[in-house]
C-alpha positions in Angstrom: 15.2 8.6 -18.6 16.2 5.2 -20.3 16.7 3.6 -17.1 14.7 1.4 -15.1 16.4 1.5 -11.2 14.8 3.7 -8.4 14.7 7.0 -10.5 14.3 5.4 -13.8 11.8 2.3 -13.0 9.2 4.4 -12.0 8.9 5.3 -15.7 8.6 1.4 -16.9 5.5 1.2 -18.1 5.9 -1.8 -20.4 2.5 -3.7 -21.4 3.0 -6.5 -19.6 3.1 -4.5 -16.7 0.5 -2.7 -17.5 -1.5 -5.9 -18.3 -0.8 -7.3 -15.8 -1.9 -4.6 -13.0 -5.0 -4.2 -15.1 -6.1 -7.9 -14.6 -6.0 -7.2 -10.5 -9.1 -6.9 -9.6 -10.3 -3.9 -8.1 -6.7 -2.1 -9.4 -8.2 1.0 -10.6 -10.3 1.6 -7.2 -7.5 0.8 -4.5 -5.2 3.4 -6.4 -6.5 6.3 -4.4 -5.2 4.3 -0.8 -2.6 1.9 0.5 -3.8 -1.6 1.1 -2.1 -4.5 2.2 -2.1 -8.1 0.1 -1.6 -11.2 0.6 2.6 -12.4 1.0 3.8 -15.9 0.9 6.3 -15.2 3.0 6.9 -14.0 6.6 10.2 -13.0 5.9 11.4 -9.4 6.4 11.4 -8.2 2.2 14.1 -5.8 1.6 13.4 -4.1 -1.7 11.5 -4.1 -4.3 11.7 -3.6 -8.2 9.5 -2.9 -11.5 10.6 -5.4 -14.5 9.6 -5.7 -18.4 7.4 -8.8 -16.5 5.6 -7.1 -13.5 6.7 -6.1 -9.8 9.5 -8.2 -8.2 10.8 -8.0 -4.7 13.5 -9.8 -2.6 14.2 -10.4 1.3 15.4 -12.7 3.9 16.4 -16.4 3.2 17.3 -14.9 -0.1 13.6 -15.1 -1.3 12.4 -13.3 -4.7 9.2 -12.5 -5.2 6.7 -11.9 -8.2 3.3 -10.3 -8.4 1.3 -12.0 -10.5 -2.6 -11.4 -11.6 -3.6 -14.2 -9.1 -1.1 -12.5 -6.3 2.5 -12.8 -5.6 4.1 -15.7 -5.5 7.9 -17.5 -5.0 10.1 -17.8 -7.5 12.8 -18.2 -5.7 13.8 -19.7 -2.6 17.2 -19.8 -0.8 18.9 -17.2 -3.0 21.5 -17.7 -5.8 23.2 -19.9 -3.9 20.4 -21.9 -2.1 22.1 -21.3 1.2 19.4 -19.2 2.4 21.2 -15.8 2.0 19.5 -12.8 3.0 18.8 -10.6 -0.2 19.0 -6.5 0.9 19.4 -5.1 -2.9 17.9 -5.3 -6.1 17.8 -3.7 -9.4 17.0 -4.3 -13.0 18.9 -3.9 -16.3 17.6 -0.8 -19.0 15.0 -3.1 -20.6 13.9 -4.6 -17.7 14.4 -8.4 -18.6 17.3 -8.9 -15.7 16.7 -8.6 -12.2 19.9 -8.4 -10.4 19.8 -8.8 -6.2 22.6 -9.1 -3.6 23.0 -9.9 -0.2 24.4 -11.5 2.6 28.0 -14.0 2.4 28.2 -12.6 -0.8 25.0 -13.6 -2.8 24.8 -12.2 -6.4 22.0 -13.0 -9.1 21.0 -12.1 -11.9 17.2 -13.6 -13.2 16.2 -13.5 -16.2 12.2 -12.5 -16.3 11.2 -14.1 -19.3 12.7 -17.2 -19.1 13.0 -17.8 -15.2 16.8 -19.0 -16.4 18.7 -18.0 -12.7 22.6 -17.1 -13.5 24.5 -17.2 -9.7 27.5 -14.5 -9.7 27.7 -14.8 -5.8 31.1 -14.2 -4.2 33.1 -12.0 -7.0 36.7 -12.0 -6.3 36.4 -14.3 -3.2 34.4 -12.1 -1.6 31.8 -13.1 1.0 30.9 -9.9 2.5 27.4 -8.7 3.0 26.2 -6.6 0.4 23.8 -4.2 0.8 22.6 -3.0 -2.6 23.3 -3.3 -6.4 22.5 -0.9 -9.2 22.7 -2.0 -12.9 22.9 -0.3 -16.0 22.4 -1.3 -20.0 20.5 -4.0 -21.7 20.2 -7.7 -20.3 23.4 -9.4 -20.5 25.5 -6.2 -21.1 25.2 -4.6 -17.9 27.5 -2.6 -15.4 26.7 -3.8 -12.3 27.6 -1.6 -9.0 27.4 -3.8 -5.9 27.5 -1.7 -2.5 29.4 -3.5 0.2 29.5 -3.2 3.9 32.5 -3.5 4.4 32.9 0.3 2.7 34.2 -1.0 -0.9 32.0 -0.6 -4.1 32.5 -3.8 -6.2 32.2 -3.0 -9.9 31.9 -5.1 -13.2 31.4 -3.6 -16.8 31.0 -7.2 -18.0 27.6 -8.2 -16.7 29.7 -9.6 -13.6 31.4 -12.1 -15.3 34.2 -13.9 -13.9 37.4 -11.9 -13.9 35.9 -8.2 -14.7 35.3 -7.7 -10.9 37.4 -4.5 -9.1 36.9 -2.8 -6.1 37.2 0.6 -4.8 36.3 2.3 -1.1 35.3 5.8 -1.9 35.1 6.7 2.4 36.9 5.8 5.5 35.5 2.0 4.9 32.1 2.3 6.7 29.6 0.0 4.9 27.9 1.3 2.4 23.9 1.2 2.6 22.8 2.2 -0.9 23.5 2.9 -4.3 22.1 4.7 -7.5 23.0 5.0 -10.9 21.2 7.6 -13.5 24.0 6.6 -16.2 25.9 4.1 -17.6 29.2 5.0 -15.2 27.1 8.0 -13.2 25.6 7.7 -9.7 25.8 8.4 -6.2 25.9 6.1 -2.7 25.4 7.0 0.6 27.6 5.5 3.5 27.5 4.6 7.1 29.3 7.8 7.9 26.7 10.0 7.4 28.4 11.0 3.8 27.1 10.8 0.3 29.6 10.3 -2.9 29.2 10.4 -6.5 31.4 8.9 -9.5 31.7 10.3 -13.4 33.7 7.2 -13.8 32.1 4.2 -12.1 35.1 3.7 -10.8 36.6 6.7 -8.5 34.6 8.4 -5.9 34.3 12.4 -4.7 32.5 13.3 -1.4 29.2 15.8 -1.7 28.2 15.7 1.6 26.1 16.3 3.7 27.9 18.6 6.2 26.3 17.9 9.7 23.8 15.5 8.6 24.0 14.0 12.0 21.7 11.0 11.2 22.4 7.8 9.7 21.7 8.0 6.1 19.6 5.0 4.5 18.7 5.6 1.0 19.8 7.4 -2.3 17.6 8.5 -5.6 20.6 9.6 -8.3 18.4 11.6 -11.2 21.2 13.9 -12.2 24.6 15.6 -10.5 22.1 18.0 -9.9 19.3 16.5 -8.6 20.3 13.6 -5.7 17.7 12.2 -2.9 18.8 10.9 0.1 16.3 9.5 3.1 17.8 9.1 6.4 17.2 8.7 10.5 14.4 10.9 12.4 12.3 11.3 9.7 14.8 13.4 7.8 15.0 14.1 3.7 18.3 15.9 1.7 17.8 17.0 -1.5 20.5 18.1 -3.6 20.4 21.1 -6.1 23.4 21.1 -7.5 24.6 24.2 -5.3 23.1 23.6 -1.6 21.6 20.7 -0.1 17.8 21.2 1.7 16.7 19.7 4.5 13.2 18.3 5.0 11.6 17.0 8.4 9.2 14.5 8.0 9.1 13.4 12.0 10.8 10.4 13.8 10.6 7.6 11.6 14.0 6.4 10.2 13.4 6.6 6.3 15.0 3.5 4.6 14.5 4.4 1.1 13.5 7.1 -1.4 12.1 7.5 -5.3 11.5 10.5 -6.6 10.2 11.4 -9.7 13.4 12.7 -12.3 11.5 16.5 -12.6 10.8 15.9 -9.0 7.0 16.6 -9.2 5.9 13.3 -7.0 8.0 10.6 -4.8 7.8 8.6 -1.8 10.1 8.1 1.2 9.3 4.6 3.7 10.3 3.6 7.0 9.6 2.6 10.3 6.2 1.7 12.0 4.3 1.4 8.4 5.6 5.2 7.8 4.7 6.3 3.9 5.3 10.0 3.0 4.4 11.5 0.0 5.6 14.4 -2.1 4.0 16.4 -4.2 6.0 18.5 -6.1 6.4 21.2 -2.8 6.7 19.2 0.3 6.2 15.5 1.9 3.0 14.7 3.7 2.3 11.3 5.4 0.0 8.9 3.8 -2.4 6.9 6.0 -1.5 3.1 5.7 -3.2 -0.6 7.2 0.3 -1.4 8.5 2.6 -0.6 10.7 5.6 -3.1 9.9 8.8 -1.3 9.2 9.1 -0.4 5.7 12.0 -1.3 3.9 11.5 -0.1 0.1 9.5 1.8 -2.6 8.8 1.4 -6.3 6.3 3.7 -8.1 4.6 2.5 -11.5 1.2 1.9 -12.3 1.3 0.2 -9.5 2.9 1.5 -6.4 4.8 -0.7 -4.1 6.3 -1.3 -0.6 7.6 -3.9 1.3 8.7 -4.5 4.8 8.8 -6.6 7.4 7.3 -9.7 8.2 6.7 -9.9 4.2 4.7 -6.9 4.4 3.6 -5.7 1.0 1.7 -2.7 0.5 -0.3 -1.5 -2.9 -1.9 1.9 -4.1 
């Protein structure tokens, strides 16, 4: 795929990444296990991305992280607005030189990678809801950008969210909406507080696809095709759609807050509470053994692989 968010970033392998990884030390060795480094922060990090620059992630009091060769560090403090605002979503444009991240009252940004040049879109249409996630899609400063909000509307721009381009639409019955995932330029699916998943052709209208008598909170989405849609939820449990049936997997109790799985499906991770880390190998999920038992909030695979959690928890393999 040509994209770069959840099902696509795991495929960014761009030689600054690549460079930079190399020049951890002890990179090559730790790949085989999850180890925990060093945060800045003890805020609660709430997702996690792979850029055209290296690994970024975001959390509370609207903090943005980088990893570096020395470790991570801040690059931002306080969020777009420098209120403070919680960040709870991130993604990054096709080539990887935007990083876009929403959350709380509102907060939008978009940071550009290269240049460090912060662009603050926060509160589209008057809006200061919390938002939960963003997807993007396209090329640095031509993207769509999908922001998930909990009050149950998806806000939409196909103007790189400038002002004016902004609509709105609420695909449910209003609950809020706790992820989204694009796998195209107007193609995707979210998954809402109602235990329902939805997917748009458009970008702009919304169909329900399930998941009849899910009967657990559903936390995260992977979109890789109309036939092909992950979704992580409460107790431990994994949908995967076919394209004709959904199928249930049981990993155990932990709530699973979010999913990647490879676009042929032959390797992935789901994350949650208590340091949980499953793995899947093409057949079935296994849990991985990891020094940590903060909540997990996020994934990313790459050369590196990623989580984050609570407490700034960030985990490597």
């Amino acid at each position: 795929m040509v994209r770069t968010t959840h099902s696509r970033r795991s495929v960014l392998k761009t030689a600054g990444v690549a460079a930079a990884i190399a020049a951890v030390p002890g990179a090559a060795a730790e790949r085989e296990q999850w180890t925990s480094v060093e945060s800045p922060t003890g805020n609660t990090l709430y997702d996690v991305e792979t850029t055209a620059a290296d690994v970024y992630t975001v959390g509370g009091g609207g903090v943005v992280l980088e990893r570096t060769p020395e470790g991570y560090r801040k690059v931002l403090d306080g969020g777009p607005t420098g209120n403070g605002n919680n960040l709870y979503g991130a993604d990054v444009t096709n080539d990887g030189k935007r990083l876009w991240f929403v959350g709380s009252s509102g907060a939008i940004g978009e940071y550009d990678v290269e240049s460090g040049v912060l662009v603050d879109h926060s509160a589209p249409m008057d809006v200061t809801n919390n938002f939960n996630d963003v997807s993007v899609t396209g090329e640095a400063g031509e993207a769509n950008v999908y922001v998930a909000g909990d009050s149950g509307k998806m806000y939409f721009s196909y103007e790189n969210g400038a002002t004016g381009s902004w609509d709105y639409t609420t695909p449910g019955s209003g609950s809020a909406i706790n992820a989204v995932d694009f796998f195209e330029d107007r193609s995707g699916h979210i998954v809402d507080g109602n235990q329902s998943v939805f997917y748009t052709r458009d970008g702009a209208s919304w169909d329900r696809l399930g998941i009849a008598d899910a009967n657990v909170n559903l936390y995260g989405v992977d979109s890789d095709g109309f036939d092909d849609v992950w979704v992580s939820g409460g107790g431990g449990i994994v949908y995967h759609w076919t394209g004709s049936r959904w199928i249930k997997a049981d990993t155990g109790d932990a709530g699973l807050r979010d999913i990647e799985v490879t676009d042929a499906d032959a390797d992935g991770y789901t994350v949650g509470g208590g340091g949980a880390v499953y793995g899947y190998d093409g057949s079935e999920w296994r849990q991985q053994a990891t020094p940590s038992g903060a909540n997990l909030k996020a994934v990313v695979r790459g050369d590196v692989d990623v989580a984050v959690g609570a407490g700034g928890a960030v985990l490597e393999r």
